[in-house]
N, C-alpha and C positions, 0 to 999 in steps of 0.2 A: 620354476618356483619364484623367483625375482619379477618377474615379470606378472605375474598372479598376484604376488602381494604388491607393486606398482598398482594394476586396475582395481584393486580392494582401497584401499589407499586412495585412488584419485575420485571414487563413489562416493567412500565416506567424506571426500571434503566437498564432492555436488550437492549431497544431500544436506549435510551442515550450512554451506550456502545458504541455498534453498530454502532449508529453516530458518536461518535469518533475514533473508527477503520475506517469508511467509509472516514472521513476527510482526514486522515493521506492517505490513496488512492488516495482522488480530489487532494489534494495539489501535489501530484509526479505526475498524470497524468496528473495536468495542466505543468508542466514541460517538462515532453514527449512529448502534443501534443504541443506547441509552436514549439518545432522544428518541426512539421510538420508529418500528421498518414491520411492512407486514410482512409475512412470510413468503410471499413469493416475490416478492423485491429481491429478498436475501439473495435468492438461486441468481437473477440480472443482478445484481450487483457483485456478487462472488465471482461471477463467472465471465462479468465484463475485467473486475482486478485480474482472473486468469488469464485470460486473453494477451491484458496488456502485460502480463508479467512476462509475456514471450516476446511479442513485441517490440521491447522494449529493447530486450539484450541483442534482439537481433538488428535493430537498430543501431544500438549501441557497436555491433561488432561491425557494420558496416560502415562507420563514421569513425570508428576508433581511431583507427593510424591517422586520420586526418583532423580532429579535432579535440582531442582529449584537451589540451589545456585550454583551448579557449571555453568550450562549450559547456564543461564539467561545472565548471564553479557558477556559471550561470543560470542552468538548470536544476542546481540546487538550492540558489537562493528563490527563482518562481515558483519554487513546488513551497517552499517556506513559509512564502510570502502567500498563495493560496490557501493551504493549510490555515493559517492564522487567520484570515479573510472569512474561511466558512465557520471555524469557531466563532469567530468575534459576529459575526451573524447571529449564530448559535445561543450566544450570551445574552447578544440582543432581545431575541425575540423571548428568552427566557426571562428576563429581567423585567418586559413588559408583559409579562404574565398569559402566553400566546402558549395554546393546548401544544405538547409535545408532540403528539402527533402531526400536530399542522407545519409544523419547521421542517422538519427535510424532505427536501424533494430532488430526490435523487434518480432524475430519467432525463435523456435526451441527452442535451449538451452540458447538465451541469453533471449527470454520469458519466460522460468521458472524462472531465476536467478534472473529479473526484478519484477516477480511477488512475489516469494520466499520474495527478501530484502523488497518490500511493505508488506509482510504480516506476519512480521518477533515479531512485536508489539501484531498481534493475537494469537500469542504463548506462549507468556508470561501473556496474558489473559487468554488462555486453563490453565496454570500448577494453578491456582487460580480459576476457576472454576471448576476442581473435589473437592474442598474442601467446595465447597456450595451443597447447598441440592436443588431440584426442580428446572425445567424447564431449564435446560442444552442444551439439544436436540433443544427446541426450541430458545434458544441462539445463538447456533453455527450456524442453519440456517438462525434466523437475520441477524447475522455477512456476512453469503455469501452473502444474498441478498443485504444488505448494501456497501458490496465492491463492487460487480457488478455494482451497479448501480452509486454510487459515483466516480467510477473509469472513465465508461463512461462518466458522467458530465464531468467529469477532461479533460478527451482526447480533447472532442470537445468544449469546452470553451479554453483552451489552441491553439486547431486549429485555434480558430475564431480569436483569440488574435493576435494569431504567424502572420496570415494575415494582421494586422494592424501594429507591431512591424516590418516584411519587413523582411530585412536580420540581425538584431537585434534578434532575434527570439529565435535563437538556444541557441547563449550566454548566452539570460537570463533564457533559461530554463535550461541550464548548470547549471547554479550559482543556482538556487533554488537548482538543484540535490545536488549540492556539500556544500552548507547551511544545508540541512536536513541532509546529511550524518555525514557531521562536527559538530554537533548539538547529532546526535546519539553517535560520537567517545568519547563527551567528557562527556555526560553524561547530 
Protein backbone atom coordinates (compact mmCIF):
# COMPACT_ATOMS: atom_id res chain seq x y z
CA UNK A 1 0.00 0.00 0.00
CA UNK A 2 3.05 2.50 0.90
CA UNK A 3 4.65 1.82 -1.72
CA UNK A 4 1.65 2.42 -4.41
CA UNK A 5 1.01 5.67 -2.90
CA UNK A 6 5.11 6.56 -3.01
CA UNK A 7 4.84 5.82 -7.13
CA UNK A 8 1.38 7.77 -7.12
CA UNK A 9 3.20 10.53 -5.28
CA UNK A 10 6.48 10.61 -7.32
CA UNK A 11 4.05 10.74 -10.91
CA UNK A 12 2.12 13.41 -9.72
CA UNK A 13 5.30 15.40 -8.83
CA UNK A 14 6.83 14.45 -12.74
CA UNK A 15 3.83 15.47 -14.10
CA UNK A 16 3.58 18.91 -12.13
CA UNK A 17 7.23 19.22 -13.24
CA UNK A 18 6.62 18.82 -16.54
CA UNK A 19 3.94 21.22 -16.40
CA UNK A 20 6.06 23.76 -15.40
CA UNK A 21 8.83 23.25 -17.83
CA UNK A 22 5.77 23.00 -20.51
CA UNK A 23 4.73 26.56 -19.11
CA UNK A 24 7.84 28.29 -19.34
CA UNK A 25 7.46 26.87 -23.46
CA UNK A 26 3.59 28.33 -23.76
CA UNK A 27 4.61 31.60 -22.41
CA UNK A 28 7.65 32.20 -25.16
CA UNK A 29 5.80 30.58 -27.78
CA UNK A 30 2.90 32.76 -27.14
CA UNK A 31 5.45 35.50 -27.80
CA UNK A 32 6.72 33.95 -31.06
CA UNK A 33 3.45 33.22 -32.42
CA UNK A 34 2.02 36.95 -31.88
CA UNK A 35 4.34 37.92 -34.28
CA UNK A 36 2.99 35.70 -36.62
CA UNK A 37 4.05 31.37 -37.44
CA UNK A 38 2.44 29.54 -40.39
CA UNK A 39 0.98 26.43 -39.36
CA UNK A 40 3.39 24.07 -40.24
CA UNK A 41 6.21 25.84 -38.42
CA UNK A 42 4.18 25.38 -35.38
CA UNK A 43 4.60 21.22 -35.65
CA UNK A 44 9.12 22.12 -36.33
CA UNK A 45 9.10 24.37 -33.97
CA UNK A 46 6.92 22.50 -31.14
CA UNK A 47 8.64 19.53 -31.67
CA UNK A 48 12.18 20.73 -32.13
CA UNK A 49 11.16 22.48 -27.98
CA UNK A 50 10.19 18.56 -27.48
CA UNK A 51 13.21 17.11 -28.49
CA UNK A 52 15.29 19.52 -26.55
CA UNK A 53 13.13 19.18 -23.61
CA UNK A 54 14.69 15.74 -23.39
CA UNK A 55 17.79 16.63 -24.20
CA UNK A 56 18.36 18.75 -22.07
CA UNK A 57 17.65 16.93 -18.77
CA UNK A 58 19.63 14.34 -19.97
CA UNK A 59 22.44 16.37 -20.35
CA UNK A 60 21.76 17.86 -17.50
CA UNK A 61 21.92 14.36 -15.50
CA UNK A 62 25.03 13.58 -17.25
CA UNK A 63 27.03 16.70 -16.09
CA UNK A 64 25.14 17.10 -12.85
CA UNK A 65 27.52 15.72 -10.19
CA UNK A 66 30.08 17.48 -12.10
CA UNK A 67 29.08 20.90 -12.74
CA UNK A 68 26.16 22.19 -11.11
CA UNK A 69 27.67 25.29 -9.50
CA UNK A 70 29.75 26.33 -12.06
CA UNK A 71 27.52 25.82 -15.16
CA UNK A 72 23.99 26.60 -13.66
CA UNK A 73 24.20 30.15 -13.11
CA UNK A 74 25.92 30.59 -16.40
CA UNK A 75 23.38 28.97 -18.60
CA UNK A 76 20.98 30.90 -17.09
CA UNK A 77 22.17 34.12 -17.73
CA UNK A 78 22.90 33.17 -21.90
CA UNK A 79 19.45 31.77 -22.20
CA UNK A 80 18.48 35.60 -20.62
CA UNK A 81 20.63 37.36 -22.44
CA UNK A 82 19.27 35.49 -25.94
CA UNK A 83 15.84 35.72 -24.89
CA UNK A 84 16.00 39.59 -24.59
CA UNK A 85 18.31 39.71 -27.92
CA UNK A 86 15.23 38.15 -30.07
CA UNK A 87 12.66 40.43 -28.37
CA UNK A 88 14.65 43.54 -28.64
CA UNK A 89 14.88 42.34 -32.38
CA UNK A 90 11.41 41.91 -32.14
CA UNK A 91 10.77 45.53 -31.04
CA UNK A 92 13.04 46.55 -33.49
CA UNK A 93 11.72 45.48 -36.44
CA UNK A 94 8.07 46.38 -35.05
CA UNK A 95 9.00 49.87 -34.39
CA UNK A 96 10.20 50.29 -37.88
CA UNK A 97 6.99 49.36 -39.05
CA UNK A 98 8.33 45.72 -40.73
CA UNK A 99 5.16 43.26 -41.81
CA UNK A 100 4.73 40.86 -38.76
CA UNK A 101 5.06 38.20 -40.70
CA UNK A 102 8.40 39.14 -42.06
CA UNK A 103 10.14 39.09 -38.44
CA UNK A 104 10.50 35.56 -37.27
CA UNK A 105 12.38 33.42 -38.83
CA UNK A 106 12.58 30.54 -37.04
CA UNK A 107 14.50 27.57 -39.03
CA UNK A 108 17.91 26.33 -39.02
CA UNK A 109 20.38 27.60 -36.54
CA UNK A 110 18.26 30.34 -35.08
CA UNK A 111 15.62 27.15 -34.37
CA UNK A 112 17.98 25.60 -32.32
CA UNK A 113 19.13 28.58 -30.35
CA UNK A 114 15.36 29.45 -29.90
CA UNK A 115 14.63 26.03 -28.71
CA UNK A 116 18.07 25.67 -26.83
CA UNK A 117 17.27 29.26 -24.70
CA UNK A 118 13.53 27.69 -24.08
CA UNK A 119 14.85 24.63 -22.77
CA UNK A 120 17.69 25.91 -21.05
CA UNK A 121 15.40 25.74 -17.24
CA UNK A 122 15.13 21.63 -18.36
CA UNK A 123 18.76 21.44 -17.72
CA UNK A 124 19.10 22.45 -14.55
CA UNK A 125 16.22 20.12 -13.81
CA UNK A 126 18.43 17.08 -15.52
CA UNK A 127 21.64 18.05 -13.09
CA UNK A 128 18.98 17.39 -9.98
CA UNK A 129 17.54 14.57 -11.31
CA UNK A 130 20.53 12.10 -11.43
CA UNK A 131 20.49 12.66 -7.77
CA UNK A 132 17.00 11.04 -7.18
CA UNK A 133 16.29 7.53 -7.47
CA UNK A 134 13.30 5.92 -9.77
CA UNK A 135 11.49 6.88 -12.83
CA UNK A 136 14.01 9.38 -14.40
CA UNK A 137 13.56 7.76 -17.97
CA UNK A 138 10.05 8.34 -17.58
CA UNK A 139 10.45 12.02 -16.50
CA UNK A 140 12.51 13.13 -19.19
CA UNK A 141 9.90 11.74 -21.64
CA UNK A 142 7.11 13.66 -19.71
CA UNK A 143 9.14 16.62 -20.02
CA UNK A 144 9.47 16.19 -24.04
CA UNK A 145 6.03 15.40 -24.39
CA UNK A 146 5.03 18.49 -22.25
CA UNK A 147 7.23 20.85 -24.21
CA UNK A 148 5.79 19.74 -27.43
CA UNK A 149 2.78 20.09 -26.71
CA UNK A 150 2.58 23.27 -24.57
CA UNK A 151 4.83 24.94 -27.06
CA UNK A 152 2.34 24.22 -29.84
CA UNK A 153 -0.51 25.79 -27.61
CA UNK A 154 1.84 28.63 -27.38
CA UNK A 155 2.50 29.15 -31.18
CA UNK A 156 -1.13 29.15 -32.05
CA UNK A 157 -2.85 30.95 -29.19
CA UNK A 158 -0.34 33.70 -29.73
CA UNK A 159 -1.18 33.44 -33.75
CA UNK A 160 -4.84 33.75 -32.94
CA UNK A 161 -3.98 36.74 -30.68
CA UNK A 162 -1.46 38.41 -32.89
CA UNK A 163 -4.60 38.57 -35.31
CA UNK A 164 -6.64 40.60 -33.04
CA UNK A 165 -3.53 42.82 -31.67
CA UNK A 166 -3.08 43.82 -35.71
CA UNK A 167 0.18 45.48 -36.11
CA UNK A 168 0.64 45.65 -32.22
CA UNK A 169 1.46 42.13 -32.41
CA UNK A 170 5.04 41.74 -32.86
CA UNK A 171 6.00 44.58 -30.15
CA UNK A 172 4.05 42.84 -27.53
CA UNK A 173 5.45 39.59 -28.27
CA UNK A 174 8.89 41.47 -28.21
CA UNK A 175 8.34 42.77 -24.82
CA UNK A 176 7.11 39.31 -23.30
CA UNK A 177 10.59 38.04 -24.99
CA UNK A 178 12.57 40.64 -23.38
CA UNK A 179 10.47 40.39 -19.86
CA UNK A 180 11.37 36.77 -19.66
CA UNK A 181 14.90 37.26 -20.64
CA UNK A 182 15.41 40.19 -18.21
CA UNK A 183 13.78 38.22 -15.55
CA UNK A 184 16.30 35.19 -16.38
CA UNK A 185 19.45 37.96 -16.30
CA UNK A 186 18.59 39.11 -12.91
CA UNK A 187 17.74 36.25 -11.22
Amino acid sequence: MWETSVQWGQLFTWWLLAVALGLDAFSLCVGIGLAGIRLRQVMRVSGTIGVFHVMMPLIGVALGHVLVPFVGSLATLLGGLLLSFLGLHMLWNASRGHAPQASVHLGGAGLLLFALTVSLDALSVGFSIGLLTGGAAFAIALFGLMGFVMAGIGLLVGRRVGRWLGEYSEAFGGLILVVFGFKLIVG
